[in-house]
C-alpha positions in Angstrom: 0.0 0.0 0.0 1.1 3.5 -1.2 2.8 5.1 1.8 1.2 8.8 0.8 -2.1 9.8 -1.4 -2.6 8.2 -4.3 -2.1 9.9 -8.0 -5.5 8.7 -9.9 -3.5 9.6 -12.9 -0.8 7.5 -12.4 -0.1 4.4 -14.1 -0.5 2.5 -11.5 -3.3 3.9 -9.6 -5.4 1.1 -10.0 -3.0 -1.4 -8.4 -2.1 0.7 -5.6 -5.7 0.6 -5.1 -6.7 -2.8 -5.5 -4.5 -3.8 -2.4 -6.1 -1.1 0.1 -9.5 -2.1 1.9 -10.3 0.9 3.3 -13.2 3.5 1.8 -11.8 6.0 -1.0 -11.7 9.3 -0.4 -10.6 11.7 -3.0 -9.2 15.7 -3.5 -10.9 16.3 -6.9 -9.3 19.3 -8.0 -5.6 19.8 -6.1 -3.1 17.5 -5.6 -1.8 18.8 -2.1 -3.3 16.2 0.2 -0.7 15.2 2.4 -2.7 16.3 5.6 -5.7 14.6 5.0 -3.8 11.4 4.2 -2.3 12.2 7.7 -5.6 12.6 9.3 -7.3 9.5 6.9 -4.8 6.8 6.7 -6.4 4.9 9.4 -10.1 4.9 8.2 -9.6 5.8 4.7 -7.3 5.7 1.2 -6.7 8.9 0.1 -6.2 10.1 -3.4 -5.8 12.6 -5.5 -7.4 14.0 -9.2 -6.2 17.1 -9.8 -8.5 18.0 -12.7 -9.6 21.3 -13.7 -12.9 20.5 -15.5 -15.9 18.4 -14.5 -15.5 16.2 -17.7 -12.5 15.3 -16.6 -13.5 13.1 -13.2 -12.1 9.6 -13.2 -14.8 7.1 -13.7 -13.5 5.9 -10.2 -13.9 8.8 -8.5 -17.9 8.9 -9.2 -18.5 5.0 -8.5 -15.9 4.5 -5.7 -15.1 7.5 -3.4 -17.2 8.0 -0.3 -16.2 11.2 0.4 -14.6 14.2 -1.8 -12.9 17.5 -1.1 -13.7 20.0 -3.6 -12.4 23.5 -3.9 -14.2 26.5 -5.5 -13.6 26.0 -9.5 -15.5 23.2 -10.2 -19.9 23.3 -10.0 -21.3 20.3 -8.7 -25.0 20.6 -9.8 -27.6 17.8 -9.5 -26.5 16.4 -12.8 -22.5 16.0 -11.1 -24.0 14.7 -7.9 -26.0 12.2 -9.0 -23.1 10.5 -10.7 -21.3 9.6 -7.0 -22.8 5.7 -5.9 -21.4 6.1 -3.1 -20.8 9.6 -1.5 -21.1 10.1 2.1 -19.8 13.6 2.5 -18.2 16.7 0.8 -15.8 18.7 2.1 -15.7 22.2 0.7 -11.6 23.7 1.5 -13.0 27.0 2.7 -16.2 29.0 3.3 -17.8 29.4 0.5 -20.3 27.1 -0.4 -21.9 28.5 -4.1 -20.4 25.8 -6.3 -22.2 22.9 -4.8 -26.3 22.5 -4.7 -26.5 21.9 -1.1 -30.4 20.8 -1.1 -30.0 17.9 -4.0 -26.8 17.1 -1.8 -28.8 17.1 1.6 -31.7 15.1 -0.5 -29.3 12.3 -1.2 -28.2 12.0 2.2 -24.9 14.0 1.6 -23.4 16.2 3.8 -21.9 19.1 2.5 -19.1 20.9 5.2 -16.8 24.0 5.2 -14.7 25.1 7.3 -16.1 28.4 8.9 -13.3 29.6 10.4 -11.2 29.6 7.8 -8.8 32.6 6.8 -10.2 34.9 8.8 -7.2 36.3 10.0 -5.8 36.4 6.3 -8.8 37.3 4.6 -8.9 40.6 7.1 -5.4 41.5 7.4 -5.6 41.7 3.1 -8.7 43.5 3.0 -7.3 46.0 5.5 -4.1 45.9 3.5 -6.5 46.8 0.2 -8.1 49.8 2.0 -5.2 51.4 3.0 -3.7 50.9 -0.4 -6.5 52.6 -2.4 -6.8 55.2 0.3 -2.5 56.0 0.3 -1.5 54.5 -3.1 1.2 52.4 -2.1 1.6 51.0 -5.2 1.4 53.7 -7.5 4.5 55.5 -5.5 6.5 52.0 -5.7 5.5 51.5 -9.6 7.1 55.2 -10.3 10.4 54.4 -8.0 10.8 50.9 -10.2 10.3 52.9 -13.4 13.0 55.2 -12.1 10.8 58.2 -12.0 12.3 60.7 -9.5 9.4 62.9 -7.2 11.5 66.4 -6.6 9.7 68.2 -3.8 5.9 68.3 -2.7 4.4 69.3 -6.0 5.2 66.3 -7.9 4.5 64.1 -5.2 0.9 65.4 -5.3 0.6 65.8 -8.5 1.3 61.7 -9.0 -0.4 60.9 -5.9 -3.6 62.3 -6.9 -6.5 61.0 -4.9 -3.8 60.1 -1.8 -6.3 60.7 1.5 -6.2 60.3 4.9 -7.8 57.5 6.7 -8.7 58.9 9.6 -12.4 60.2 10.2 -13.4 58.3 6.6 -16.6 56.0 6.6 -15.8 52.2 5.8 -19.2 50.3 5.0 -19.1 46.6 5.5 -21.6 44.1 3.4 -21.7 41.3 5.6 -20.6 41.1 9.3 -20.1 37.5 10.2 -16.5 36.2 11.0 -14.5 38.2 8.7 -15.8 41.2 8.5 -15.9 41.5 12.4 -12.5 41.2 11.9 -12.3 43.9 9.7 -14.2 46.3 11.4 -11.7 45.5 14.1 -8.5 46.6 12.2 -10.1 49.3 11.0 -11.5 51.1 14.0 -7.7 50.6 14.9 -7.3 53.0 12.1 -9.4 55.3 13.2 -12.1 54.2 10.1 -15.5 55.3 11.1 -17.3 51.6 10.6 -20.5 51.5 9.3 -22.1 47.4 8.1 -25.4 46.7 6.5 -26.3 42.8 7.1 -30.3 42.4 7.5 -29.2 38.8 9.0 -27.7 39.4 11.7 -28.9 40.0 15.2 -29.7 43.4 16.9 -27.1 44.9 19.5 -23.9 43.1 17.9 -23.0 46.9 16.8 -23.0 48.3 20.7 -20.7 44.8 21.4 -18.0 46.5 18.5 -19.1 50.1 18.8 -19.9 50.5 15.0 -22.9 52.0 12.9 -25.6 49.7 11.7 -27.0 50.6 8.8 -31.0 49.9 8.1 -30.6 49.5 4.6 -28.1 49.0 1.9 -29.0 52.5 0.3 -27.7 54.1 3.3 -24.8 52.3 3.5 -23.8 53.1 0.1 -25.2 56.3 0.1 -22.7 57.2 3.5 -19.5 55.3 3.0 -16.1 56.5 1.3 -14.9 53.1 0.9 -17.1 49.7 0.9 -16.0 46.1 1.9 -17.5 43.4 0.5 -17.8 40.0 2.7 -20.8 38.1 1.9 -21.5 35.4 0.3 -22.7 35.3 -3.3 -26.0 33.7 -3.9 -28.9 34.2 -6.9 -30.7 37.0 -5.3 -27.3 39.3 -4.6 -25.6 38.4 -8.0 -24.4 41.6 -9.6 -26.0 43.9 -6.6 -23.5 46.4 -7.0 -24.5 47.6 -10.3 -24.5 50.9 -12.6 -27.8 51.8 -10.3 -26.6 51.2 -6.9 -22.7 52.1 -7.6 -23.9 55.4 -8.6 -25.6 55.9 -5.1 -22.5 55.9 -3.2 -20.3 59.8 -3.4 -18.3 60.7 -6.2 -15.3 58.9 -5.8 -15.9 56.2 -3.5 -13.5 53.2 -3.1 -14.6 49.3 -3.3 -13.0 46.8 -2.0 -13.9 43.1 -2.7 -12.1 39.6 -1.1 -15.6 38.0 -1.2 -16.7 36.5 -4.3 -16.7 38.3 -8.1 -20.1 37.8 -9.0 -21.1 40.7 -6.4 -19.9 43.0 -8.7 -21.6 44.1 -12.3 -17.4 44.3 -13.7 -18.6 45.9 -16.4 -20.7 48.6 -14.9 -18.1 48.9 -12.2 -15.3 49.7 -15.3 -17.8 52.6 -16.6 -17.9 54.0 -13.1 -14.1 54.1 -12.8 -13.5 55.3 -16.5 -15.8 58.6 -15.3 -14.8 58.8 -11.8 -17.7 57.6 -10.3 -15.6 55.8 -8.2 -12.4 56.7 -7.1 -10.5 53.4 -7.6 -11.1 49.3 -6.6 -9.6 46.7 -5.3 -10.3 43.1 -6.2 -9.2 39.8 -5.1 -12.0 37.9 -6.5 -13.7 38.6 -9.7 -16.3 36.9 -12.2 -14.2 35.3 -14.3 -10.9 33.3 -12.9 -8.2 33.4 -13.1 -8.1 37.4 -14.2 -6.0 38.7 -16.6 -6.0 42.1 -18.2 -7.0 40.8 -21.7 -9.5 42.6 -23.9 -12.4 40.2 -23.0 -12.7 41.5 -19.7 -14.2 44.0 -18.6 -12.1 45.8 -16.8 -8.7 45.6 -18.7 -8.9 49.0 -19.7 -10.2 50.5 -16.0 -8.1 53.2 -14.3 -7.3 52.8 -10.6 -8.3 49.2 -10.7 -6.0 46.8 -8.6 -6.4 42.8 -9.0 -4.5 40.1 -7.1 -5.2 36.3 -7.8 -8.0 35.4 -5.1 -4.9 35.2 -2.6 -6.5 36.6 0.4 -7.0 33.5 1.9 -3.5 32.3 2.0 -0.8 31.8 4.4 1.4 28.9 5.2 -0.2 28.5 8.8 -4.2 28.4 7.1 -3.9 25.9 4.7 -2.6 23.8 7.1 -5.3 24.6 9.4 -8.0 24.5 6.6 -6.7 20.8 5.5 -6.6 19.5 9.0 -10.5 21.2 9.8 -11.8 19.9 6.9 -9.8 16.2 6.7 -11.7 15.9 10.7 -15.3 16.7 9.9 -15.1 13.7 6.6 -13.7 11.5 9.3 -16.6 12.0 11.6 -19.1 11.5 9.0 -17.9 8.6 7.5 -17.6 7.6 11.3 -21.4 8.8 11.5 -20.5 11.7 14.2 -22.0 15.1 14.3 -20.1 17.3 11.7 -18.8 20.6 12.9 -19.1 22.5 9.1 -22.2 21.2 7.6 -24.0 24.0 6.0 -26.8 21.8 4.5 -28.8 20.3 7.8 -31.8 21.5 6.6 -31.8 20.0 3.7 -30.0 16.4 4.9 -32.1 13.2 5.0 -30.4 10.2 6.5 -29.5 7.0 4.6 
């Protein structure tokens, strides 16, 4: 028996397991699964896919593996679903759960489990490190020094640091205050951010707890914030909620910020309002289409003040660890028939 995970793509993938007895359990689209082998070995086989389309799932993988970790590329539908024979449990590495129909899931008896705590930390300490950016334009400054452009006395500086401000006394509006945007709102009350959040799910008196603003409604958050911080989850009814209408209810010059998901955002309504000055400049970790590149296809390759990184937020040496080890736990107490810590579809679950 293989002393690590198995390669389903290697030649002999099929022999290594032929000689295991244990249930399969499978990382469809990564091949870094040396934890969960770690935290499987003793109740399960653990292999790896590392594909990058659905069409591309091992035959295997659908009739033999009893549990699956999935990232955030690949939709698993009803169609997708219905193809496992024997799948006991999914394990979503992260947060975000949009990719996967959790009710057909919960109506075949599958559990479907993130890991909630994930990235907060990261996730926050990059948003923060996004806001400050846009708000003191980092970046442009150290562009012009690598370009060897020379700044001689305070003129030129603010003549190429146009739209440079001050944090202090500025209005940050947060969509979405559960784990990680508490965390924001933290930081940036440490940065003397006026913090102002507009979630309609969340209980009453959480703002007197972190001595911020709630907002009653989205148009006054938008409508009051110099900067907005998106950190909700993307479902059908907010898809594309920030739009030509609603973007052009915030002030003149506003700042977005986004480490959420991409399909919050209109991109191409957003690109108008930064080509007229709508809004001041935005920040984006995740967008609609992944991974981004400034190609003419998108929508926002020819946008001024428009800075994307590679839906990195989450990362750091010490969370994938963590995130791999959470995640590896709650697929070994279901296929050990324990009460899951992650599972986001309860209401949906019928047992076997």
């Amino acid at each position: 028996m293989a002393d690590g995970p198995i390669n389903l793509k290697a030649a002999d993938a099929d022999a290594q397991l032929a000689k295991s007895t244990k249930p399969l359990v499978v990382l469809i689209d990564g091949k870094h699964c040396e934890i969960q082998h770690k935290v499987l070995k003793d109740v399960a086989t653990v292999a790896y896919a590392d594909v990058h389309a659905i069409a591309d799932i091992p035959e295997k993988v659908y009739a033999e593996a009893v549990g699956i970790f999935i990232y955030h590329p690949l939709e698993f539908q009803e169609a997708e679903l219905r193809k496992f024979k024997k799948l006991k449990v999914i394990a979503r590495l992260g947060t975000g759960y949009n990719n996967v129909d959790i009710k057909v899931a919960g109506e075949m008896g599958i559990p479907v489990c993130i890991v909630p705590d994930y990235g907060v930390e990261e996730i926050a300490d990059l948003t923060m490190c996004m806001i400050l950016n846009v708000h003191r334009n980092m970046h442009l400054y150290a562009n012009l020094v690598r370009q060897g452009v020379q700044l001689h006395g305070i003129e030129e500086t603010e003549d190429a640091g146009k739209g440079t401000r001050r944090v202090r006394g500025r209005t940050l509006g947060l969509i979405g205050l559960g784990n990680i945007g508490v965390a924001v709102a933290v930081r940036a009350k440490a940065f003397g951010f006026n913090v102002l959040f507009y979630d309609p799910f969340l209980r009453h008196s959480v703002e007197k707890a972190l001595v911020i603003q709630r907002a009653k409604t989205l148009e006054e958050l938008l409508t009051n914030s110099d900067c907005l911080s998106l950190h909700c989850m993307l479902t059908k009814e907010n898809y594309h909620f920030l739009n030509d209408k609603t973007l052009r209810l915030m002030k003149r010059g506003s700042m977005i910020v986004n480490t959420a998901r991409g399909g919050l955002i209109d991109e191409l309504a957003l690109s108008k309002c930064l080509k007229d000055g709508q809004i001041g400049a935005a920040c984006l970790d995740t967008l609609e289409k992944e991974p981004f590149n400034f190609t003419f296809d998108q929508p926002l390759h020819d946008a001024p003040n428009v800075i994307c990184t590679p839906h990195c937020a989450f990362y750091s040496q010490e969370s994938v660890i963590e995130m791999r080890e959470k995640a590896s736990l709650d697929v070994k107490r279901a296929l050990a028939g324990e009460e899951l810590n992650g599972c986001v579809n309860n209401q949906f679950l019928k047992k076997k």
